[in-house]
GULOKE-241800 format. One record per residue: x, y, z negated of N, C-alpha, C, CB in turn; residue in one letter. Coordinates in steps of 0.1 Angstrom, whole numbers, plus 5000, padded with zeros to 4 digits. Glycine has a CB too. Layout:
REM GULOKE-241800
XYZXYZXYZXYZa;...
//
This chain:
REM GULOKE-241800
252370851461253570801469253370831483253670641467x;254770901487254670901506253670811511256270861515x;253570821521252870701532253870681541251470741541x;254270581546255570551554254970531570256370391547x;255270621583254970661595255070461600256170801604x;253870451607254270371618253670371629254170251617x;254870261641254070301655253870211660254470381665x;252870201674252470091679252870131696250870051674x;253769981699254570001714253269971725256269871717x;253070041737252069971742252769931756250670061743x;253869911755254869851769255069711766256369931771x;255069631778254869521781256669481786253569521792x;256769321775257569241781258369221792257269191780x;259369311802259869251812261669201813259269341823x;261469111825262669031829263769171835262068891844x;262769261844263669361855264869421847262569501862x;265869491851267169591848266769701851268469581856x;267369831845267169991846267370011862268470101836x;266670081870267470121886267470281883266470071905x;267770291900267370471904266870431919268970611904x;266170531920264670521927265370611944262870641913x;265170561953265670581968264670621980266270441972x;264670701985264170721995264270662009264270811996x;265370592012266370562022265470432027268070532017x;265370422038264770322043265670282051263570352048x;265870182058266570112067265570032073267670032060x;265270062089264469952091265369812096263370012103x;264769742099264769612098265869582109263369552100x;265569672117266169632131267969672130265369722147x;268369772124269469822122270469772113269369922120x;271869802115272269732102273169842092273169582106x;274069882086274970002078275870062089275969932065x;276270032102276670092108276270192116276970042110x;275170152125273970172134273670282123272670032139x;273070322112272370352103273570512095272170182095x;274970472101275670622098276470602106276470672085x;275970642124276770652132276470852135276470522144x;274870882133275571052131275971072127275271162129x;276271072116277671142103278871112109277871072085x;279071022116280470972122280671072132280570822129x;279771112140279271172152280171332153277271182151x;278771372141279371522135281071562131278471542119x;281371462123282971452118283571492128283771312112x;283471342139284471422153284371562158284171352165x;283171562163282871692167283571832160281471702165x;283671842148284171912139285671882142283671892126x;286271762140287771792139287771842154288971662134x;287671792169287471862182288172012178285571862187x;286772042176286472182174288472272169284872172156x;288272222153289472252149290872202159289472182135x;290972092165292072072173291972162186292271922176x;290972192191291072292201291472422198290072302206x;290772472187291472642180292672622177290772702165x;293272562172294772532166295472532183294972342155x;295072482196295672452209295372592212295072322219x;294272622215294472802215294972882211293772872213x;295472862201295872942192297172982194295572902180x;298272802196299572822204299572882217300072712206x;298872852225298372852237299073062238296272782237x;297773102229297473222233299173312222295273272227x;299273272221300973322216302073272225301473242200x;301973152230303173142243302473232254303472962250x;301273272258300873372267301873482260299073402267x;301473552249302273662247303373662248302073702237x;304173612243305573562243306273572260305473392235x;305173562270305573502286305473682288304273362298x;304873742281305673902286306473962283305274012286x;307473912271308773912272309673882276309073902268x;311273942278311973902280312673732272312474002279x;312873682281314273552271315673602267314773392282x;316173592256317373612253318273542258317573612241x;318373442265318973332269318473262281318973262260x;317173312288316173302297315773352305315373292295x;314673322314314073422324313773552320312973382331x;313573612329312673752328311073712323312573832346x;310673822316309173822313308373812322308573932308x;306573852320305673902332306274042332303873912331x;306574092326306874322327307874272333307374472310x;308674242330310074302340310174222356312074242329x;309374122355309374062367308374152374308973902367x;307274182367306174302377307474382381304674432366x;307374472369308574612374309574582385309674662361x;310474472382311174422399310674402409311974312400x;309174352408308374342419308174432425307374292417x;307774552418307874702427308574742431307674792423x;309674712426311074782435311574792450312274732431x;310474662452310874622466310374612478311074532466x;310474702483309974802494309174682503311374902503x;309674572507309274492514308274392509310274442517x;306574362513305874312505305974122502304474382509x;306074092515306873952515307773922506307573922526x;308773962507309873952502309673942483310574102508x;308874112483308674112467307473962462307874292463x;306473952473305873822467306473692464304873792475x;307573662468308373522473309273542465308873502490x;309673702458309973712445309373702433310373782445x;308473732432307273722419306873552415305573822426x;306773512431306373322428307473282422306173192441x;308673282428309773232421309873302409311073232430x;309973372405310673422393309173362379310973652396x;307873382383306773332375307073152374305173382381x;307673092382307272982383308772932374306872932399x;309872962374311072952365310872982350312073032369x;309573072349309573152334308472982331308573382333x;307472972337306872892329307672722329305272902333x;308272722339309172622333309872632323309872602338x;310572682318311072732306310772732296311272812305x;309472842290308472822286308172652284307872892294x;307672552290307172472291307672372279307172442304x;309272352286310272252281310872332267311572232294x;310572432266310972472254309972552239311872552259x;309072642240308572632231307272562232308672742226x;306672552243305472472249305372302248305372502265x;306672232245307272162247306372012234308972232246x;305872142225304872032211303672092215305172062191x;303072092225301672082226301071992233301172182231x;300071972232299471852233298771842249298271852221x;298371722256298571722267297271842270298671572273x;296371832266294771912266295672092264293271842247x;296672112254297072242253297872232263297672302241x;298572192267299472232280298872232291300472162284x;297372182294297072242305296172342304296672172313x;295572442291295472572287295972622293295872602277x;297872612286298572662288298772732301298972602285x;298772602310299272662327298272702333299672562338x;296672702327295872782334295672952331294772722333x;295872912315295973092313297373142319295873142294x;298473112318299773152325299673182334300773082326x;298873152345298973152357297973242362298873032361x;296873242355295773332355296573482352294573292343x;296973502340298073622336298873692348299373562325x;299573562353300573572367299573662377300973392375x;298873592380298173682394297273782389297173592406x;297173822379296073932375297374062379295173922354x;298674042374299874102378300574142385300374082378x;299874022397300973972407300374132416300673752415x;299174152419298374232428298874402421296474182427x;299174382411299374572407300874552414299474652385x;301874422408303174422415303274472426303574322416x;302574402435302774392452302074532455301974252461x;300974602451300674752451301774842451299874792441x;302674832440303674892439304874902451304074832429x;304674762455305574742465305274782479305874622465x;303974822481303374872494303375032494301774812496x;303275072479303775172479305475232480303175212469x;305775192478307275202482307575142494308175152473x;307075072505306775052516306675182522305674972517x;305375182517305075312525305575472523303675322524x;306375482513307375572509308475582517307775552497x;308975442519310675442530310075482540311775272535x;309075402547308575432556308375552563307775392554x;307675652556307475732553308575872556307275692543x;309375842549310575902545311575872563311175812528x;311275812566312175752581311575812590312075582586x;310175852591309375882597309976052601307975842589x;309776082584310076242581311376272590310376272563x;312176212587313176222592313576262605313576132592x;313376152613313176142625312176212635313076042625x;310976252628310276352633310876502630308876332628x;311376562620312076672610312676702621313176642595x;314076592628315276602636314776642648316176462637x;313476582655313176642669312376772665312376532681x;311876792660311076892656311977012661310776892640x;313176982649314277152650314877142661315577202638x;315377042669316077042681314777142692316576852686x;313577072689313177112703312177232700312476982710x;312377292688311077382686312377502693310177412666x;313977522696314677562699314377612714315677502695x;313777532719313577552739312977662737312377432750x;312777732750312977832755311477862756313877812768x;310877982748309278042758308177922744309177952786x;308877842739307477722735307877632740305877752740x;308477582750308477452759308577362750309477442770x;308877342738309477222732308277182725310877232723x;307177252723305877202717305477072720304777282721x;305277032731304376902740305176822737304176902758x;306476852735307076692733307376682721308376662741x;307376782710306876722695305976672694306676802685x;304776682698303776632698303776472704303076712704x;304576482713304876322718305876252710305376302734x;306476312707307676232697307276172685308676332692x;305976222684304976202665304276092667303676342659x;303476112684302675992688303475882686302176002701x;304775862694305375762696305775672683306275802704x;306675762672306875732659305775662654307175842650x;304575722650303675692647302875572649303275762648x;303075572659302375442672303075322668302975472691x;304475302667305275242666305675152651305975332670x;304875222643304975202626303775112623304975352617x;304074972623302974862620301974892608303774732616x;302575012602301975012585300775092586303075102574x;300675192603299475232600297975132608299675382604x;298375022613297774962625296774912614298674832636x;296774902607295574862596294774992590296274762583x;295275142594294875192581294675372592296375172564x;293975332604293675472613293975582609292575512617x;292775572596292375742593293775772585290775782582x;294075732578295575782570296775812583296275622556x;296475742594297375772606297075892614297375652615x;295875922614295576042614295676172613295376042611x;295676142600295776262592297376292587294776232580x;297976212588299676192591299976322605300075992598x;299276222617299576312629299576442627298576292639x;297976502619297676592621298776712614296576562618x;299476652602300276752591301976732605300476652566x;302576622603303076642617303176732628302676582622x;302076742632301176842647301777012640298476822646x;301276982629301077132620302977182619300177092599x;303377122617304977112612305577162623305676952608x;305477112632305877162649305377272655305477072658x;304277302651303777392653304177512646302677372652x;304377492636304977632624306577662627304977572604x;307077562630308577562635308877612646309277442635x;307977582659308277672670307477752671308377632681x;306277802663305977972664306778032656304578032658x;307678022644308778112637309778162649309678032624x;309678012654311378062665310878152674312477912676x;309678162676309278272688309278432678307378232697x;308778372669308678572661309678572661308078642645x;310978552662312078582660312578642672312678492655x;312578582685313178592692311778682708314078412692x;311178602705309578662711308278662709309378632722x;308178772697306978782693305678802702307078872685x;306178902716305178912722304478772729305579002730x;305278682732304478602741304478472726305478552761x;304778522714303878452703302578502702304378472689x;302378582704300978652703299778622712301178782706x;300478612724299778552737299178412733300778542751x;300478322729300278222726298678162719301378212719x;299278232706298178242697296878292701298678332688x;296578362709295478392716294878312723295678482723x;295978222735295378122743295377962735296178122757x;295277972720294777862719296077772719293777842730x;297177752718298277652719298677622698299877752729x;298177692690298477662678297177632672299277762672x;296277582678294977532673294877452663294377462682x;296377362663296177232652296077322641297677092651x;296577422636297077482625295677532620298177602627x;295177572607294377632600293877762604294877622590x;292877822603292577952609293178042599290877982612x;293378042588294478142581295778132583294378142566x;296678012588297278012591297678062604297177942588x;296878092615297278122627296978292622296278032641x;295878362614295878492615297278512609294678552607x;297978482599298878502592300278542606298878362581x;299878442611301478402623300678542632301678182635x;299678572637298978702641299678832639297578712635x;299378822624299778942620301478972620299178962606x;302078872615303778842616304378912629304078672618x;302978812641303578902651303679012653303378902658x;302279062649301879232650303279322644300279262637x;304079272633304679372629306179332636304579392612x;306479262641307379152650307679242659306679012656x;306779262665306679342680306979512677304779312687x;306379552662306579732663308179712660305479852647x;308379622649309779622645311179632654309879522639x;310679502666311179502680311479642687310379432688x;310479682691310279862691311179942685308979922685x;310679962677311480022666313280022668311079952653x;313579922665314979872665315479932680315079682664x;314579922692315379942709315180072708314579862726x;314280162700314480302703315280362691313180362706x;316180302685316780352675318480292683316080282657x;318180202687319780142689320580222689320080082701x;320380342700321880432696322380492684321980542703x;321580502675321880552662323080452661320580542651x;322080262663323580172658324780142662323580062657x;324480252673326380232682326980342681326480192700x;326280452667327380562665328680492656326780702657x;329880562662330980502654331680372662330380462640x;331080312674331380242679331780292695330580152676x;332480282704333180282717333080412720332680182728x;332380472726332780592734331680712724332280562754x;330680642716329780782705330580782692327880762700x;330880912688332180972680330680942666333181182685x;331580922655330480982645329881132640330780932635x;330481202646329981332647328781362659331081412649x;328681252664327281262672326181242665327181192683x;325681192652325381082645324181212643326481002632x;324081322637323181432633322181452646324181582629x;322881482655322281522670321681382672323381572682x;321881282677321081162683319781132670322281012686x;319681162661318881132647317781232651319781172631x;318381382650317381462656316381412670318281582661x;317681412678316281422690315481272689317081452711x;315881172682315081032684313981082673316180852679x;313881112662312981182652311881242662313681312643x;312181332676311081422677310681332693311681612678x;311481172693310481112704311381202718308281172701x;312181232717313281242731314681172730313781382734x;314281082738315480992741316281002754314980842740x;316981122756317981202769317881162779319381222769x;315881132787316081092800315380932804317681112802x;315480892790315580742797313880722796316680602786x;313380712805311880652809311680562800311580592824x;312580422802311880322795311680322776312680222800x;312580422774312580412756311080502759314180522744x;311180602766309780692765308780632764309380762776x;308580552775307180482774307080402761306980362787x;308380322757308280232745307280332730310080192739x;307780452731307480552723305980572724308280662726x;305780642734304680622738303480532736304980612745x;303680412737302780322732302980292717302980192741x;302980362711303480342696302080452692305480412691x;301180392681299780442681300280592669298480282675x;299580682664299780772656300480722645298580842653x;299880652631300180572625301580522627299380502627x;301580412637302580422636304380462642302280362634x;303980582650304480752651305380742633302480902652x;304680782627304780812611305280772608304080812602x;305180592607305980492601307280512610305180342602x;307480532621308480502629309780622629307780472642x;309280732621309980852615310880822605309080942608x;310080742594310380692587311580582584309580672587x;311380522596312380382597313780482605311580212611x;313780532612314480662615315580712607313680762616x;314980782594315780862589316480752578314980992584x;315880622574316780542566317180452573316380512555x;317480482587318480432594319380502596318180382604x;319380622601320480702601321080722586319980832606x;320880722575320980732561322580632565319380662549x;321680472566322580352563323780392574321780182565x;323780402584324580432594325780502587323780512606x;324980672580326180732573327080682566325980792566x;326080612559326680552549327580422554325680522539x;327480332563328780292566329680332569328880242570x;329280432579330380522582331880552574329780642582x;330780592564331980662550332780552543330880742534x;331580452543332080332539333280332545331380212541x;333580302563334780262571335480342568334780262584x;335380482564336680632565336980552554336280832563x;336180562539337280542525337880392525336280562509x;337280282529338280152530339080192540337580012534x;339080232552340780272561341380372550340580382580x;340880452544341780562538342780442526340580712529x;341280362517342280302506343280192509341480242496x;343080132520343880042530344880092534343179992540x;345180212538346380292543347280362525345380462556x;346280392517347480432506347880332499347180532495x;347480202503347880092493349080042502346479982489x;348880042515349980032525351380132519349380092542x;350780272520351780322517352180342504351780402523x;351780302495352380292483352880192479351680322476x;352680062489353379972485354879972489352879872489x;355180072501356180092503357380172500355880092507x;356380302492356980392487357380292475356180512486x;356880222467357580132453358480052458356480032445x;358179992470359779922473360779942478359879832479x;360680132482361980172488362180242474362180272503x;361880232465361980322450362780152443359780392440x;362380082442362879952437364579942442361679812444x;364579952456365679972463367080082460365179992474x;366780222456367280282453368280302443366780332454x;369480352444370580352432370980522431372080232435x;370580542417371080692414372380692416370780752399x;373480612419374580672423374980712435375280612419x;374280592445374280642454373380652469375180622454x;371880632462370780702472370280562481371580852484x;369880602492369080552499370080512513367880652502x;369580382520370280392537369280452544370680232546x;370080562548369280612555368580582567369680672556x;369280492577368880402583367580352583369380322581x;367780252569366380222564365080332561366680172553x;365280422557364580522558363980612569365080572554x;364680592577364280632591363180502596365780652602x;363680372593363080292598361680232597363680242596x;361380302579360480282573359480372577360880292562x;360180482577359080632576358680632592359980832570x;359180632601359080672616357680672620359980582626x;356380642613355580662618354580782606355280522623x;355480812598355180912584355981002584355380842570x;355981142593357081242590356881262577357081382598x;355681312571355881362558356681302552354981362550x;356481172545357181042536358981052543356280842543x;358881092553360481062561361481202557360281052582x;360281342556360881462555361281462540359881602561x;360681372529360681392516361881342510359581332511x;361881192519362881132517363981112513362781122520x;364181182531365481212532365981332526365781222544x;364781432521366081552513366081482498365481782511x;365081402494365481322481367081242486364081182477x;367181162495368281112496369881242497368081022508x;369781322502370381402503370881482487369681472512x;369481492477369681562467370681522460368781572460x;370081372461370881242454372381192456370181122457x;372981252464374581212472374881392464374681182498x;373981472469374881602466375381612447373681752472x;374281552440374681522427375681502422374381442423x;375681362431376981272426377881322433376981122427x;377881372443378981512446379781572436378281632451x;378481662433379081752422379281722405378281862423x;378981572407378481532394377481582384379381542388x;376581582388375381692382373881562380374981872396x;374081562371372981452362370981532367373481472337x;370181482371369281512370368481482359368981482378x;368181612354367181622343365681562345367181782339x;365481502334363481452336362981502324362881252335x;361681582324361481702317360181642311361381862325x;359981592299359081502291357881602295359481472274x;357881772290355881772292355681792307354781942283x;356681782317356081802333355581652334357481862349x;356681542329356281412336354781392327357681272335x;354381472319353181422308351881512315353481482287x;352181592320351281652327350981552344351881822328x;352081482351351981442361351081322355353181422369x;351381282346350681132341349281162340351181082325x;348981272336347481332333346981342344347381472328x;347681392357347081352370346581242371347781352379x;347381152374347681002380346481002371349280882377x;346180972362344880902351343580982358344880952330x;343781122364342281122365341881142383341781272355x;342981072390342981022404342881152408341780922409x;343981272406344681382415345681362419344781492410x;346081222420347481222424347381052429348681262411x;347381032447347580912449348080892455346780842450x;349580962458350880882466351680962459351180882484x;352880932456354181002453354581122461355280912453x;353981112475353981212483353281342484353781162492x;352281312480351481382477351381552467350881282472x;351181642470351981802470350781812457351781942488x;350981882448350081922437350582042429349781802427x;349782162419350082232414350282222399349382302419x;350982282395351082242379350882382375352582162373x;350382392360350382522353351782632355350382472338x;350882702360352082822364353082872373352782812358x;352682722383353482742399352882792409353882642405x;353282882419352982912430353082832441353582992431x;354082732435353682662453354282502448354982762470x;352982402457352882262454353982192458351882202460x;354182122447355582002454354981882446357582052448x;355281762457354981682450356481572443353881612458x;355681452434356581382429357881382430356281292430x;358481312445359281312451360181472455358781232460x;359681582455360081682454360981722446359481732454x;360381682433360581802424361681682414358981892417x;362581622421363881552416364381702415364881422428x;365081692403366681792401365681882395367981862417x;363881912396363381982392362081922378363082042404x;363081872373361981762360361481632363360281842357x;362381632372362081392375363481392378360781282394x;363981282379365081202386364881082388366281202380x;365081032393365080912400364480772391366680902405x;364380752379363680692370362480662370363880742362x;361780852369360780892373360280862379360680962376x;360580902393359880872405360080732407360380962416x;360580632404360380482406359280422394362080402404x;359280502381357580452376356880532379357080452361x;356480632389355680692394355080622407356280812397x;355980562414355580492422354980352422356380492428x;355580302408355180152406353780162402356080072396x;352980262390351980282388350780362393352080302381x;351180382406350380452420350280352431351380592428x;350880242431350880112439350080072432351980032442x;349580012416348579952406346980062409349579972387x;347680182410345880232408345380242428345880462398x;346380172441345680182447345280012455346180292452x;345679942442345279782442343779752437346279692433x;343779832430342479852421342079962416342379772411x;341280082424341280232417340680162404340180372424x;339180092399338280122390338679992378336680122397x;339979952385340479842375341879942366341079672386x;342280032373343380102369342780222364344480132380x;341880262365341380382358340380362340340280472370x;340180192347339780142329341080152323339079972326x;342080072327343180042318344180192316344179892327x;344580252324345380352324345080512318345480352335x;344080532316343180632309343980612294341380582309x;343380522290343480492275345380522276342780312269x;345780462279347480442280347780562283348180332291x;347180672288347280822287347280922277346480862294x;346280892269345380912258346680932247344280772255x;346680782245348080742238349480792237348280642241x;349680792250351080882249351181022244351480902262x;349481112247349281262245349381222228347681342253x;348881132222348381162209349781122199346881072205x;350581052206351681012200353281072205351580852202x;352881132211353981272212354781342203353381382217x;353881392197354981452183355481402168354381572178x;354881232173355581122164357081062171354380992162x;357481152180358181092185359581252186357381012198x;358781342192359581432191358881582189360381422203x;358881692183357781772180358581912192357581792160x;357782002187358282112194359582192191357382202195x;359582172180360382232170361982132179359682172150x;361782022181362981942183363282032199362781722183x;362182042208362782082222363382242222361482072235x;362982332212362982432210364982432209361982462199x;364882352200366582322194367382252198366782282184x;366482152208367682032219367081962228368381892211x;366582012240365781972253366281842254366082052266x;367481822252368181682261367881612254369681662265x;367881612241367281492232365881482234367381522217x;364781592232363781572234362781522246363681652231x;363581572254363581472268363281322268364981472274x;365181292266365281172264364081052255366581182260x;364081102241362881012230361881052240362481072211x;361181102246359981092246359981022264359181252241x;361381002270360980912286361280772282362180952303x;361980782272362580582263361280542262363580552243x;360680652252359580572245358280572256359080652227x;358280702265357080592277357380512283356180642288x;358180482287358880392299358580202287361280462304x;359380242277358580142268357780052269358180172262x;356980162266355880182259354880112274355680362251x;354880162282354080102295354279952296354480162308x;355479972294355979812296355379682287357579812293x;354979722275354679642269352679692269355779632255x;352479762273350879782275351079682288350179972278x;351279652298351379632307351579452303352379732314x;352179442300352279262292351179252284353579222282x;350879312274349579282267348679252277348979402260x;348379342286346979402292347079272303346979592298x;348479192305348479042311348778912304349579042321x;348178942292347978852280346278862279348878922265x;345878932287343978932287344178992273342878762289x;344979102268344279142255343379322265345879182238x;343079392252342379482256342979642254341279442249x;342379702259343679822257343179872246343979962269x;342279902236341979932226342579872215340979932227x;342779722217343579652206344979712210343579472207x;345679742218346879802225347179922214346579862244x;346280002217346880172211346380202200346580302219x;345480082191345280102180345880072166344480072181x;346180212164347680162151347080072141348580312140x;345980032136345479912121344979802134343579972105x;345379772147345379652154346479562153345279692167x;346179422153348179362153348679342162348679222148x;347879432173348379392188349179562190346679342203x;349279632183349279792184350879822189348879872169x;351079882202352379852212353679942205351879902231x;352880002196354180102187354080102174354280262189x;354479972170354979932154356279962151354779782149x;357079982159358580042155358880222160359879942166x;357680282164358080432165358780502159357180502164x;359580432145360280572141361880532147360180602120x;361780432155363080402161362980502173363280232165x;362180502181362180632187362480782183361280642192x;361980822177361980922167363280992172361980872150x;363581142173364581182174365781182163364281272177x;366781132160367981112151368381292148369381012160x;368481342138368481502134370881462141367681562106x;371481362136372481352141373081332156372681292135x;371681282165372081312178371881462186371481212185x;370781512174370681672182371881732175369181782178x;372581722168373681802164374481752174374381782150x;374881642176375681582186375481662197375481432190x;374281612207374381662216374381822217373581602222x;373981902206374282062207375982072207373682152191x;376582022204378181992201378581992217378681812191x;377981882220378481832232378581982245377481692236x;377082022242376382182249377882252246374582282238x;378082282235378882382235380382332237378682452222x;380682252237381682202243382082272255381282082245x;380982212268380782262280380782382281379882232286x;379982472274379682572278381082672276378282612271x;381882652258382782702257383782632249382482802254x;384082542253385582522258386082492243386382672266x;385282452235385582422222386482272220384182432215x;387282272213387882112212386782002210388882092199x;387281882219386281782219386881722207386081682231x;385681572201386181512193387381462194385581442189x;387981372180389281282190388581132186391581292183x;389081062193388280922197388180842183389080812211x;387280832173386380752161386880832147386980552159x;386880972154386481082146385181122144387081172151x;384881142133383281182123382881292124383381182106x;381781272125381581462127381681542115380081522132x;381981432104382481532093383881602093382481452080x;384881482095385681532104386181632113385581502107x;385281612120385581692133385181822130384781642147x;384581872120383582002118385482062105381181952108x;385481952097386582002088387782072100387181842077x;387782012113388882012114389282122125389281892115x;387982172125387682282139386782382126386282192158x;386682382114386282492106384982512108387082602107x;384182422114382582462119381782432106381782362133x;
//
């Protein structure tokens, strides 16, 4: 059988209850308070801690916030700095900066500062304020600089103004008292009484300024006693490259001077009593250093070193050059000034005229009297013109003479109506106005004149445009009338080909004052192209019968039509 386990307790009977076992002592003297007053201690300290970061924390965000603008508020710290600078005056801008910082943190204060606690609000106003003047000093920098900019600038001014008045005196004299005028300014300007050496060194660029301004006015006017100058020491303030520079200026100052007094007569050919045909001869003898007598150019010459001898040859012959060349200049502007005169006149006693019955002669006399030619032309044009209509005798205009005169006019052989010229096959020159009753009449010669008055308003403006409009007429000639037609009826052929230039100019002439171009003008696939109706010119094969009719009429005596009779008609009834 099992054996059944037993045990024997060897713990003893007690009264006590279960505990848990303590280290904690409490002495005698203390009681539960005394006994956890560090832990109370620590707690505060800790929340402290936390309520101060949380006050900083606003604290340092209404700082940020104070360098913005208010939407509804003051100005920031930035924009109050930035206005602080603006203001030239340093008082002024400081007494602006207090006020304007001291409104922002009011503001500030009562409004988002307004839940902080009394310990954060005076954070607050120390860091704000601290911010304020770390500011306040770049502000007012700003403002001393712009102080000293107006300042500055007034100074410039006012020194600039006596500078050029007086660097003007006579010899240099106006030096000493720029120099006193700079002192005085200077002297006078509280801004430098604190600050010498920058006053200084002010003077000194000043000094320099005056000095540069009245040594120019002497090279200009007297290089020599610039030179002297410069020698004895009067432009000292200036830099030593600076004074060689004004040295040398003179140096060429003075040959140039030279130069110019022994050339002068060259510049008074063409003027008072030396013809410009003296102009070759005075070039010569000044070239070989004889100037006809006069001692003092001699000597000038004379002291002129080999060198520059050479150079002075030189300046010589491209002075005489320019001389020519104005010369010519004066001959062709009087020449183009005189045909534009007279071509304006010749077009308005042409404007004036009536083929029936001519010119007043009066007026003609009145006009021409200082122009025999123009007056001798004239008047036998007026004369031709009465004897016509005398005899009743129509002047013929002969399409290839006036096409050949046109060919002139375009390539500038022809610039007055007056003007005598040869044509293929003549012995002897007649011009425009001539040769009425001889292939012009009076038509003629009034667009002859009107477009000889245009090419002497503008030769190089009339020879762009008029060329081409030459071109054109030659190439469109036998679209209009061929040879074949003059061969068989002059008077017709004539006529189509003076309609269609007379036209035909007229509307080149409006284009070409429409700012179009003459190329768009005479180009037939252009939509500007001045002869889209040419076959209306075109000779009618029924007006050369006509007018042969008419020929023979005159000539013999054949019956005329009877009045709104046909030429079918008329041929049935005369058997032609």
């Amino acid at each position: 059988m099992p054996k059944i386990p037993t045990f024997t307790s060897k713990s003893t009977i007690t009264s006590q209850g279960p505990s848990v076992t303590s280290n904690v002592q409490i002495p005698l003297s203390q009681n539960i308070g005394t006994a956890l007053q560090p832990v109370s201690n620590f707690v505060q300290q800790e929340y402290i801690k936390e309520r101060k970061l949380e006050e900083n924390n606003k604290v340092d965000k209404l700082i940020a916030d104070s360098y913005k603008d208010n939407e509804n508020g003051p100005q920031g710290f930035l924009t109050i700095s930035s206005e602080t600078g603006k203001t030239s005056n340093p008082t002024d801008a400081s007494a602006f900066y207090d006020q304007s910082v001291d409104k922002l943190y009011n503001y500030i204060s009562s409004t988002k500062g307004s839940n902080l606690s009394r310990f954060g609000k005076e954070i607050f106003k120390s860091k704000f304020y601290g911010s304020a003047a770390q500011l306040k000093s770049n502000a007012l920098l700003e403002s001393r600089k712009l102080q000293f900019k107006e300042s500055s600038d007034v100074d410039s001014d006012f020194i600039t103004q006596k500078t050029i008045a007086l660097s003007q005196k006579a010899n240099g004299s106006g030096l000493k008292e720029i120099y006193e005028a700079i002192d005085q300014r200077l002297d006078s300007n509280p801004f430098y009484d604190e600050r010498p050496q920058l006053k200084k060194e002010v003077k000194l660029k000043y000094q320099q300024f005056g000095s540069v301004a009245t040594a120019n006015k002497l090279l200009l006017t007297q290089p020599a006693l610039l030179k002297k100058q410069l020698q004895d020491g009067v432009y000292n303030v200036l830099e030593s490259k600076d004074i060689i520079e004004l040295s040398q200026k003179a140096d060429a100052a003075i040959k140039e001077q030279k130069f110019q007094t022994l050339t002068n007569t060259i510049s008074l050919v063409g003027i008072g009593d030396i013809p410009p045909s003296a102009l070759k001869d005075i070039t010569t003898q000044t070239l070989n250093g004889r100037f006809a007598g006069d001692e003092n150019l001699q000597n000038i010459y004379n002291s002129l070193s080999t060198s520059d001898k050479r150079e002075f040859r030189t300046f010589v012959a491209k002075k005489a050059r320019e001389k020519r060349n104005e010369l010519l200049f004066e001959i062709q502007a009087q020449d183009a000034a005189q045909k534009l005169d007279e071509n304006t006149l010749y077009n308005d006693v042409m404007e004036e005229v009536k083929p029936e019955t001519g010119f007043n002669q009066k007026q003609i006399n009145e006009f021409f009297k200082n122009n025999s030619v123009a007056l001798d032309q004239f008047t036998n044009l007026n004369t031709k013109i009465q004897d016509n209509n005398t005899n009743k005798i129509v002047a013929m205009s002969d399409a290839d003479l006036n096409r050949n005169i046109i060919g002139l006019i375009a390539t500038d052989k022809i610039n007055r109506i007056t003007d005598k010229f040869l044509l293929e096959g003549e012995t002897e020159p007649l011009s425009i106005v001539e040769r009425f009753n001889q292939g012009t009449d009076v038509d003629d010669i009034r667009f002859y004149a009107n477009i000889i008055k245009e090419q002497s308003t503008n030769p190089k403006l009339f020879e762009k445009q008029f060329t081409p409009f030459y071109s054109f007429l030659d190439q469109t000639r036998n679209l209009i009338a061929s040879d074949s037609v003059r061969l068989i009826d002059t008077v017709t052929y004539n006529k189509s080909l003076n309609v269609f230039k007379r036209d035909m100019y007229d509307r080149y002439q409006e284009g070409i004052a429409k700012g179009l171009k003459p190329i768009e003008l005479i180009d037939p696939t252009n939509k500007n192209y001045i002869a889209k109706d040419y076959l209306s010119y075109t000779v009618d094969k029924n007006e050369i019968f006509k007018s042969m009719m008419e020929n023979v009429d005159k000539d013999n005596n054949v019956p005329k039509r009877l009045p709104g009779e046909s030429f079918k008609d008329y041929k049935k009834r005369n058997n032609l």
